[in-house]
DONURO-937867 format. One record per residue (C-alpha): x, y, z; residue number from 1. Coordinates in nm, 3 decimals. Example, Ala and Ser with C-alpha at 12.3 -4.5 7.8 and 13.67 -1.06 7.14 Angstrom:
BEGIN
{pt {1.230 -0.450 0.780} 1}
{pt {1.367 -0.106 0.714} 2}
This chain:
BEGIN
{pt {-0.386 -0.626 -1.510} 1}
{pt {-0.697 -0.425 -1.678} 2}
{pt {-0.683 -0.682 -1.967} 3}
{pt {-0.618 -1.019 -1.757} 4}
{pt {-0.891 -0.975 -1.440} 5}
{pt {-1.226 -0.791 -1.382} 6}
{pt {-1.241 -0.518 -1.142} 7}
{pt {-1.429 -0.637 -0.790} 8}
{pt {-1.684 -0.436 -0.637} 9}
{pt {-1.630 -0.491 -0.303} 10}
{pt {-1.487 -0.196 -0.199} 11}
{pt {-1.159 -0.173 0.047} 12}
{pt {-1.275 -0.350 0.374} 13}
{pt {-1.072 -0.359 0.661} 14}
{pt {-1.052 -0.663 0.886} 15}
{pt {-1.039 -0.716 1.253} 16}
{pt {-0.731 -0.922 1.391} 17}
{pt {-0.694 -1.135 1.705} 18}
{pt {-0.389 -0.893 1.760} 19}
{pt {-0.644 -0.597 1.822} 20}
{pt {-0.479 -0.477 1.479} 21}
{pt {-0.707 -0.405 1.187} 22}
{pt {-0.579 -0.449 0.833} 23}
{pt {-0.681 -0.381 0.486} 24}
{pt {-0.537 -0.478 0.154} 25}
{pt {-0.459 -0.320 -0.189} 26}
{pt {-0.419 -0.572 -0.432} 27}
{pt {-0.087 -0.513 -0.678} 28}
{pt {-0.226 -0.244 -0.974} 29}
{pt {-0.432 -0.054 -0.685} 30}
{pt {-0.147 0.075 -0.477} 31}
{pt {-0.131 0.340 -0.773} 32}
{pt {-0.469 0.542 -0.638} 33}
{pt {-0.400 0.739 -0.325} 34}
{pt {-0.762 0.731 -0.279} 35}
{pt {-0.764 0.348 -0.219} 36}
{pt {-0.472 0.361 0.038} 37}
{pt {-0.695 0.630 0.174} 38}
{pt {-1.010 0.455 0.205} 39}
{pt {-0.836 0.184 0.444} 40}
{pt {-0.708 0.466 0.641} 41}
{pt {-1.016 0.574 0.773} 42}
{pt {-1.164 0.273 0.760} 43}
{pt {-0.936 0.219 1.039} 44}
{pt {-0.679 0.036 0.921} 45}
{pt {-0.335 -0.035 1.112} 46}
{pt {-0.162 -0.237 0.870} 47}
{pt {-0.189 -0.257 0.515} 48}
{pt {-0.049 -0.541 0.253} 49}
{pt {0.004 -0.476 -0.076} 50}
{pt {0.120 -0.822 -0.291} 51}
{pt {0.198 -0.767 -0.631} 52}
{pt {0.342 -0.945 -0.920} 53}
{pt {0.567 -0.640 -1.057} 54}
{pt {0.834 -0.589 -1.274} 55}
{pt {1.013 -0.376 -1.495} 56}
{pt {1.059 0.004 -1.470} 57}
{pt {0.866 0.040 -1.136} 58}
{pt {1.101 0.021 -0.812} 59}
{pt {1.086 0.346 -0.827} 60}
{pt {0.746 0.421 -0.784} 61}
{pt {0.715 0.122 -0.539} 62}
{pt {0.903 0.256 -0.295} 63}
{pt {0.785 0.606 -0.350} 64}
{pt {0.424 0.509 -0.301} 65}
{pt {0.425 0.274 -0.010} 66}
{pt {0.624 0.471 0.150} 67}
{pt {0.354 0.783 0.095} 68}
{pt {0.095 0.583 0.183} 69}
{pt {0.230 0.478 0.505} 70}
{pt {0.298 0.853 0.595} 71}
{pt {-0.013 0.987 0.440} 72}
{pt {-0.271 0.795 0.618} 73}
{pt {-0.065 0.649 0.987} 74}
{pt {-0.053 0.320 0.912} 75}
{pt {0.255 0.037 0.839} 76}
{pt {0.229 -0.093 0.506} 77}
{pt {0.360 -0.446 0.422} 78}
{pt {0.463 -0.484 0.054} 79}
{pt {0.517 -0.797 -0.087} 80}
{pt {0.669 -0.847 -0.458} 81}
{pt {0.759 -1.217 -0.591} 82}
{pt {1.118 -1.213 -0.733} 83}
{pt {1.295 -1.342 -1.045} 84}
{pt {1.203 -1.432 -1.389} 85}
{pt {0.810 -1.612 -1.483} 86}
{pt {0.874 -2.008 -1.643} 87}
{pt {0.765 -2.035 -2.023} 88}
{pt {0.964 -1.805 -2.189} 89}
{pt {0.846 -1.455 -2.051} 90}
{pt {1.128 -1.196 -2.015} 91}
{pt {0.896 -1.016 -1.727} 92}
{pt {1.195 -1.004 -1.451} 93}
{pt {0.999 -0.958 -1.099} 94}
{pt {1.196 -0.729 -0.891} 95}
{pt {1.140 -0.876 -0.544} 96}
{pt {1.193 -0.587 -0.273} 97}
{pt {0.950 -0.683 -0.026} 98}
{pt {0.940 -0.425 0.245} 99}
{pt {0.772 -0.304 0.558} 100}
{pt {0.746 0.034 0.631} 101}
{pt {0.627 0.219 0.947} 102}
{pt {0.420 0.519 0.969} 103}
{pt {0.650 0.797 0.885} 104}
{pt {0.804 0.617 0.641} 105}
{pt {1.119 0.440 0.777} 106}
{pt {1.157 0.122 0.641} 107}
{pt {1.241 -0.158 0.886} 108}
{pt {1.270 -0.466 0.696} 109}
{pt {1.358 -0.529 0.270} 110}
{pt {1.390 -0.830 0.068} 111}
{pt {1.695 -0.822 -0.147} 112}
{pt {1.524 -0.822 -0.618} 113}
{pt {1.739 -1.128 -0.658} 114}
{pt {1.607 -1.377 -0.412} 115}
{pt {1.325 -1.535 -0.239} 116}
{pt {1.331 -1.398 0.128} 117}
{pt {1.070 -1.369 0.376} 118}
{pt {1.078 -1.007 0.595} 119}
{pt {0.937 -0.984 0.917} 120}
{pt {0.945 -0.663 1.169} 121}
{pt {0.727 -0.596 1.466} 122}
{pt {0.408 -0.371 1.441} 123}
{pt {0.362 -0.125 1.754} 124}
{pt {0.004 -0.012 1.787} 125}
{pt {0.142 0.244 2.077} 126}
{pt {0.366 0.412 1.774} 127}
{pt {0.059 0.378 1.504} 128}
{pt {-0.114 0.582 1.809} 129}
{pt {0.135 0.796 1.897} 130}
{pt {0.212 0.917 1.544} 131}
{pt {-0.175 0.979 1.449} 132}
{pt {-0.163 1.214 1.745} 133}
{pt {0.101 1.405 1.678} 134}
{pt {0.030 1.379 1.299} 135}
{pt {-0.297 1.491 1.287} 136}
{pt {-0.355 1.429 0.932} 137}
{pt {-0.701 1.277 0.994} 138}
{pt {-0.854 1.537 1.215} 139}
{pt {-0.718 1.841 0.946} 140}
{pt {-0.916 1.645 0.662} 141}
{pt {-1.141 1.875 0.424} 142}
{pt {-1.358 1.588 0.307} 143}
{pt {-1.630 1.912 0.185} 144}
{pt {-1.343 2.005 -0.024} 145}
{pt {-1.279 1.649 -0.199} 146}
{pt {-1.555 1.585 -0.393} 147}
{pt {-1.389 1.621 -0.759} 148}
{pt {-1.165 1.325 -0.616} 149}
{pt {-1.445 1.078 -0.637} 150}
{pt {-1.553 1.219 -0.981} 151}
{pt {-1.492 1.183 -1.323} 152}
{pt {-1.181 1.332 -1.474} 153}
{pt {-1.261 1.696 -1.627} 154}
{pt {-0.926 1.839 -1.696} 155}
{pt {-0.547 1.703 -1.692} 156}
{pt {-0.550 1.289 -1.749} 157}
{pt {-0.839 1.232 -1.961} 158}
């Protein structure tokens, strides 16, 4: 993505809904950065949606992180993937897997990687509430601690 768009500067702002829901979005490459997923979080965030355009060797890691990101900060998170094989020639094969997954991490509806399918599963604000409280990831925070996170790299990764 780094060599096809230019990287906004609008932060990670999280919208009101006429639901009473609030959600955010991380758009396809950013679902990588825990921070990001993070930032929605406590921006108050309910839901999350995550499209993409992805392919090859990362099912893996999609799963892994929505699924992490949904337990990590309390909120669903609503993945959405397009499926199959781009027109013109490219051999870029689109895995599909749509999913939505609840806040600790059980996944209550998947697309199938060979198909267009649309998934759909309710949202319960009573379990996103719920969960926070007995989770209490967000009151335990060290944000005095997390400083280097925001930095530039210093050690491992540079």
């Amino acid at each position: 993505e780094k060599y096809f768009f230019k990287p906004g500067n609008l932060g990670f702002p999280v919208f009101d809904t006429p639901f009473g829901t609030k959600i955010g979005i991380l758009i396809c490459y950013d679902r990588h950065f825990p921070e990001a997923a993070r930032v929605l979080g406590l921006g108050g965030a309910d839901v999350i949606f995550v499209p993409t355009a992805t392919s090859g060797m990362t099912k893996y890691l999609w799963d892994l992180e929505l699924k992490a990101h949904a337990v990590a900060n309390l909120y669903y998170v609503c993945g959405v993937n397009r499926v199959g094989v781009d027109e013109g020639g490219s051999t870029r094969n689109h895995f599909g897997s749509s999913l939505i997954v609840d806040p600790k991490a059980n996944v209550l509806a998947q697309a199938s990687d060979d198909r267009d399918e649309v998934v759909c599963a309710d949202v319960d604000p009573a379990f996103i509430a719920e969960t926070r409280r007995l989770w209490s990831f967000y009151r335990d925070r060290r944000p005095d601690l997390y400083g280097p996170v925001a930095g530039r790299l210093t050690g491992a990764g540079r």
